[in-house]
VEXROVO-566888 format. One line per 10 residues: for each residue x, y, z of N, C-alpha, C. Coordinates in pm, whole numbers, plus 50000, padded with zeros to 5 digits. Layout:
REM residues N
X Y Z X Y Z X Y Z | ... $
***
This chain:
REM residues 194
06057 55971 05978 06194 55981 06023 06241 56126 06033 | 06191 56169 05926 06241 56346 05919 06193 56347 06086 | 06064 56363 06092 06003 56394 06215 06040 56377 06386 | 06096 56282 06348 06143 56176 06470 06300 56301 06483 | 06404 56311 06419 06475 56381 06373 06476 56527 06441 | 06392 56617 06346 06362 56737 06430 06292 56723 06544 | 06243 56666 06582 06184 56661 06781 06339 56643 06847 | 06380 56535 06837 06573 56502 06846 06622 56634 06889 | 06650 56700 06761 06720 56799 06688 06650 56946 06822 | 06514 56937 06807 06437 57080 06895 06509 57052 07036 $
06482 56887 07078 06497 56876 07223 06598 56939 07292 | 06739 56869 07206 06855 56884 07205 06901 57056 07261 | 06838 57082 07119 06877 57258 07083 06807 57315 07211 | 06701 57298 07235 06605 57364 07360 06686 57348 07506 | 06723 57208 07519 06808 57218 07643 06937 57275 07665 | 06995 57286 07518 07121 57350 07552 07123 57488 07560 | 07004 57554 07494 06948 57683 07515 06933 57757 07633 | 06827 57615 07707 06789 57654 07862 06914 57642 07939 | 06999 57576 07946 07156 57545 07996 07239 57702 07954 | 07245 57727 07821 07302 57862 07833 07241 57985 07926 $
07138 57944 07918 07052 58103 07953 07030 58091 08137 | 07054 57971 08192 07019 57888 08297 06836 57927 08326 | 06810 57880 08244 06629 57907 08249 06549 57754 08250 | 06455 57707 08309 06419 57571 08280 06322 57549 08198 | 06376 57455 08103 06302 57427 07976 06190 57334 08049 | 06067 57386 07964 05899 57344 07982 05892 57300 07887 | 05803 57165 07822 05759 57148 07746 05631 57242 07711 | 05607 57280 07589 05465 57351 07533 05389 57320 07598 | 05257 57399 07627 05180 57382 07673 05035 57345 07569 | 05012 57234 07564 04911 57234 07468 04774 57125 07561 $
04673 57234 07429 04532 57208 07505 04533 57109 07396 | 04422 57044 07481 04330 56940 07397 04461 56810 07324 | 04534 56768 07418 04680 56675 07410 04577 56534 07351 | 04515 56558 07409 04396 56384 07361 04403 56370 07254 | 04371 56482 07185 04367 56521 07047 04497 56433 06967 | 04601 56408 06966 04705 56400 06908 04708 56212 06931 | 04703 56162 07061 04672 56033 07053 04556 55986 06967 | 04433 56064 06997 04313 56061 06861 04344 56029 06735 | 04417 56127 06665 04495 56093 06540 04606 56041 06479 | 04674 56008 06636 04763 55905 06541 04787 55757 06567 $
04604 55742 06667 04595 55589 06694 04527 55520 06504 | 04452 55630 06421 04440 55505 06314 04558 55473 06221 | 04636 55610 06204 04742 55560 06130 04844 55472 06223 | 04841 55432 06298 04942 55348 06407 04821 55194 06370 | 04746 55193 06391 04713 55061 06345 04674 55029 06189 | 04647 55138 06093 04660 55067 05969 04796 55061 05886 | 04929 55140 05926 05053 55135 05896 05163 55070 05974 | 05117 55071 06047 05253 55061 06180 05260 54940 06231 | 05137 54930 06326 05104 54767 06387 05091 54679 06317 | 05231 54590 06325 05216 54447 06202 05067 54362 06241 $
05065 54358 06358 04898 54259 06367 04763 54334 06289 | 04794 54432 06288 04658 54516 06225 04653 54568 06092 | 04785 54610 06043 04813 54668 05896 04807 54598 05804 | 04798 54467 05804 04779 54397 05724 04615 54305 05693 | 04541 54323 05795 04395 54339 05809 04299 54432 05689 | 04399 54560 05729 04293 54687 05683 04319 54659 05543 | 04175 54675 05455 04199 54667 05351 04228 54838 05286 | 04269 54857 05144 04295 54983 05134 04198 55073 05152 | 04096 55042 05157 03954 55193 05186 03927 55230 05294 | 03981 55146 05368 03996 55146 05499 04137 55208 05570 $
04238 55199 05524 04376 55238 05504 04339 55353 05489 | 04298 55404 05407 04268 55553 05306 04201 55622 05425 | 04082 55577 05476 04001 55646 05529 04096 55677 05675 | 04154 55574 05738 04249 55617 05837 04354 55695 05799 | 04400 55716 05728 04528 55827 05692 04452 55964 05712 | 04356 56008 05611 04272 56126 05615 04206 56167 05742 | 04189 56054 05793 04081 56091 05920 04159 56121 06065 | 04315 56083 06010 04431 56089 06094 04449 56235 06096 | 04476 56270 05987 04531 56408 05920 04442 56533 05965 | 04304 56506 05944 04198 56571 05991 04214 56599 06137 $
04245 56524 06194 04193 56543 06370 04333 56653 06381 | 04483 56564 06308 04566 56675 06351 04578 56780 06351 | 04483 56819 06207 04498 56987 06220 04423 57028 06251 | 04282 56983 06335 04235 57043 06440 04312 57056 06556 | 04327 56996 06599 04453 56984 06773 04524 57127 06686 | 04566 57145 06607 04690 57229 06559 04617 57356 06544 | 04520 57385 06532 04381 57497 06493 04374 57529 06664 | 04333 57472 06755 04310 57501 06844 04436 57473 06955 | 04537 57468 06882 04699 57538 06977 04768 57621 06860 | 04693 57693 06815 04773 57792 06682 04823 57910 06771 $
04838 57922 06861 04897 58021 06928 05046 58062 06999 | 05075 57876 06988 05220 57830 06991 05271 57837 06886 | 05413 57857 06933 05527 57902 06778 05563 57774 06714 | 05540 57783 06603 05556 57654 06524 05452 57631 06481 | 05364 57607 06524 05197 57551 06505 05169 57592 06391 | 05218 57719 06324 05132 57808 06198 05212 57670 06119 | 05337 57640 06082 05439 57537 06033 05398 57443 06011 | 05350 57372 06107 05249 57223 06161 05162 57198 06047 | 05090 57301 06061 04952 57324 06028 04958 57326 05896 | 05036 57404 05841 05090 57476 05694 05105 57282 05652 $
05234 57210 05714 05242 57081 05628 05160 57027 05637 | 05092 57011 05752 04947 56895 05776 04837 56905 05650 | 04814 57025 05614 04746 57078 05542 04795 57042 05376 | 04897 57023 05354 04985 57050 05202 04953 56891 05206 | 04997 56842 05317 05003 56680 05294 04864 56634 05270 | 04728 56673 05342 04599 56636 05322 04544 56683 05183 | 04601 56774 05163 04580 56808 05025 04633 56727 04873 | 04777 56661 04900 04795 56570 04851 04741 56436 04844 | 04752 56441 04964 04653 56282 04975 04504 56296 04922 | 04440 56384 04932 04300 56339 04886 04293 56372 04719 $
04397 56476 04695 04416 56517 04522 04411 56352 04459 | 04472 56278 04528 04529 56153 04452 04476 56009 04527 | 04365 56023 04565 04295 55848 04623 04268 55803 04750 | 04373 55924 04830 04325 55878 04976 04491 55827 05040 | 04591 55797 04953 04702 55794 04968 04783 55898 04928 | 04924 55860 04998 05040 55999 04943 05120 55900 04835 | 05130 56025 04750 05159 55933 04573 05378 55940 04621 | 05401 55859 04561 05528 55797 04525 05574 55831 04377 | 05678 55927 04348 05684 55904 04224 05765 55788 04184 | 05727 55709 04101 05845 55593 04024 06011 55639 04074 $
06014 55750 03932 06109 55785 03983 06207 55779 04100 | 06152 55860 04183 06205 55842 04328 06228 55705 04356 | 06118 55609 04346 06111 55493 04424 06216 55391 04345 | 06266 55469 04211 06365 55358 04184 06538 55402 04244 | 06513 55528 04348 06619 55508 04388 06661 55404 04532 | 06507 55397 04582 06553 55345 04719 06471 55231 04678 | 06385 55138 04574 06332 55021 04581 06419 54871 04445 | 06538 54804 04516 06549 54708 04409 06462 54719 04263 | 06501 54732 04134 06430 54722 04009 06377 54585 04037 | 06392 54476 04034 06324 54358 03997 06196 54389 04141 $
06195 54420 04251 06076 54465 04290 05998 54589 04277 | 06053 54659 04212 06009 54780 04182 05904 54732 04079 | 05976 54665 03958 05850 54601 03827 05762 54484 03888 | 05759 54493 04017 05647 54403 04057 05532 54480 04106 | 05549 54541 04112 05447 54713 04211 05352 54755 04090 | 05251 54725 04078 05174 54797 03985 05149 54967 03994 | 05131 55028 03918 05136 55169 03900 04988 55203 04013 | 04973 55271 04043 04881 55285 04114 04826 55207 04239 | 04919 55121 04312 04878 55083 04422 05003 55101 04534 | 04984 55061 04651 05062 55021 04725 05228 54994 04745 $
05300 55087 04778 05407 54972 04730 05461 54897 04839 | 05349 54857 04937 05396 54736 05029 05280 54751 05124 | 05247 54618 05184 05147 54622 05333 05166 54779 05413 | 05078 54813 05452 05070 54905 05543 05127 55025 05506 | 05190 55047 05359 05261 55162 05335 05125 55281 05320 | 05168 55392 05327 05071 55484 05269 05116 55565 05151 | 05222 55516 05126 05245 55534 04985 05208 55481 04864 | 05136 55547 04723 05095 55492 04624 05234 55532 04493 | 05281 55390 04472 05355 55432 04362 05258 55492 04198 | 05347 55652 04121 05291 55665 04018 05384 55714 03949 $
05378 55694 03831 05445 55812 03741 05451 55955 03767 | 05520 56076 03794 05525 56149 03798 05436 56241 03699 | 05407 56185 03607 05281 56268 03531 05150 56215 03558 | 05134 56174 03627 04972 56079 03635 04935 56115 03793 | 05080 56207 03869 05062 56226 04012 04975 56375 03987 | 04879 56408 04077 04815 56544 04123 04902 56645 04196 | 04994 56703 04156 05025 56893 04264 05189 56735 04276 | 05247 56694 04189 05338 56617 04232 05473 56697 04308 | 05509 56813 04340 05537 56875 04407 05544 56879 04539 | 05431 56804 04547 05388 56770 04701 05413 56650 04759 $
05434 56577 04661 05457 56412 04725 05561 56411 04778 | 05588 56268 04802 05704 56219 04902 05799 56167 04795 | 05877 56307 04761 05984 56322 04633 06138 56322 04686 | 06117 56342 04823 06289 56378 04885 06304 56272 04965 | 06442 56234 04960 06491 56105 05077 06602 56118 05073 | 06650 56110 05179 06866 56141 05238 06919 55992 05127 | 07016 56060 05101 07112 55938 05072 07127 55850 05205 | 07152 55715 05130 07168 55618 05236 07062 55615 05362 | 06947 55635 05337 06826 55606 05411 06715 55526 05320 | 06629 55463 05369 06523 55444 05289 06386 55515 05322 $
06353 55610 05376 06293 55703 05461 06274 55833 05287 | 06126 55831 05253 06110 55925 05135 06035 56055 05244 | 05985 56164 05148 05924 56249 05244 05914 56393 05175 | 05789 56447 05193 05769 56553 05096 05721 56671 05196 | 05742 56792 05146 05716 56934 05130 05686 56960 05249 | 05561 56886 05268 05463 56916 05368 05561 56854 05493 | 05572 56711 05514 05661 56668 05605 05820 56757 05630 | 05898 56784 05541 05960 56936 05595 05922 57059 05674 | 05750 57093 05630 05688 57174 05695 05681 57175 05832 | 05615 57054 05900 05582 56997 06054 05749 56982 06100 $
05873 56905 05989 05944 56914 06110 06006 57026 06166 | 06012 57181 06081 06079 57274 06117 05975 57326 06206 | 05834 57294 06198 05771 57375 06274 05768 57301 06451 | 05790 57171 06420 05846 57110 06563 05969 57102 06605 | 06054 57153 06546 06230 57201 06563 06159 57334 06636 | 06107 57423 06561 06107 57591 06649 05947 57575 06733 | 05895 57472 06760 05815 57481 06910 05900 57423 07008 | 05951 57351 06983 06041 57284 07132 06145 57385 07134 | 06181 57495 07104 06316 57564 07081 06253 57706 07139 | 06178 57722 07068 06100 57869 07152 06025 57861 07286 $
06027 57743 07318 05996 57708 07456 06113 57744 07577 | 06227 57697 07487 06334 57727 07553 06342 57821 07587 | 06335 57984 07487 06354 58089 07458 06266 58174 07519 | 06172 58113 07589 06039 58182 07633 06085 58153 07796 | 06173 58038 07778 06155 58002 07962 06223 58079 08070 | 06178 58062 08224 06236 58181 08280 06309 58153 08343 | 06391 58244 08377 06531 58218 08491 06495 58129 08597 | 06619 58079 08601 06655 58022 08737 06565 58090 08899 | 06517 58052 09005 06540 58129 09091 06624 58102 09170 | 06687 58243 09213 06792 58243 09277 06745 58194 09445 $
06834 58105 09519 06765 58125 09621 06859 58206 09743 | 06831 58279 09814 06868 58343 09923 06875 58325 10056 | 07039 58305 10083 07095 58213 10202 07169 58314 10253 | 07062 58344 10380 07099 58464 10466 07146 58370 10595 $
***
């Protein structure tokens, strides 16, 4: 959601940019675009797609999150030349690092999760698994989590949307690629009516 959010937030800002400056906003130019459907077709079918997320068993779950994560920050390695990308890369990286510190999932602290999960289902969630079909979140105690710093510790009031460090990382760094696109783009041409 953060994510969804800052793209919003870049688009927005980028066009009203190109509108001030009268310059026409381009989307980035990025190589190897395949790349990005690549990685986020397994996490789209072991989280997302109700017909399929509930299939995958967790090692399988696990192995699609990582193998998701992996491809992205290649695509992101080989467009590091766009502004933002260093950002991208920086969370993609914090987040893969979390996830494999701790099982192959991104850890949940309790804590947190007893602000946005009912208690009587919250004490149904065993410590160390799942806390629902298709989630890629693992609920834990905050002392039993790896680099817990990194997890998915922050969530807006009045959302149920959690989200950590790393996911802040990618969205500012996709707020200032769609925005420096703007900033990069060129004038209008004038045309000349002789």
């Amino acid at each position: 959601m953060i994510l969804l959010s800052a793209i919003v937030a870049g688009l927005l800002v980028g066009m009203l940019v190109s509108w001030r400056t009268k310059t026409t906003w381009q989307p980035p130019a990025f190589k190897y675009g395949w790349l990005v459907v690549a990685g986020f077709l397994p996490q789209f079918l072991a989280f997302f797609l109700p017909a399929t997320r509930s299939t995958f068993p967790d090692w399988l779950a696990s192995v699609s999150l990582v193998g998701s994560q992996v491809i992205l920050l290649v695509f992101c390695l080989l467009n590091r030349n766009l502004p933002g990308i260093f950002l991208i890369n920086i969370g993609l990286g914090l987040n893969l690092i979390v996830i494999l510190a701790n099982g192959g999932f991104m850890p949940l602290p309790i804590e947190t999760a007893a602000y946005l999960v009912p208690q009587e289902a919250l004490a149904k969630i065993e410590s160390g698994s799942r806390i629902a079909t298709g989630s890629k979140d693992i609920l834990l105690p905050t002392s039993e989590i790896i680099l817990p710093w990194l997890s998915d510790r922050f969530f807006m009031p009045f959302s149920k949307f959690v989200y950590s460090f790393g996911d802040v990382m990618i969205a500012i760094g996709a707020f200032w690629l769609l925005v420096a696109s703007a900033l990069s783009a060129k004038p209008f041409k004038e045309e000349n009516h002789a």
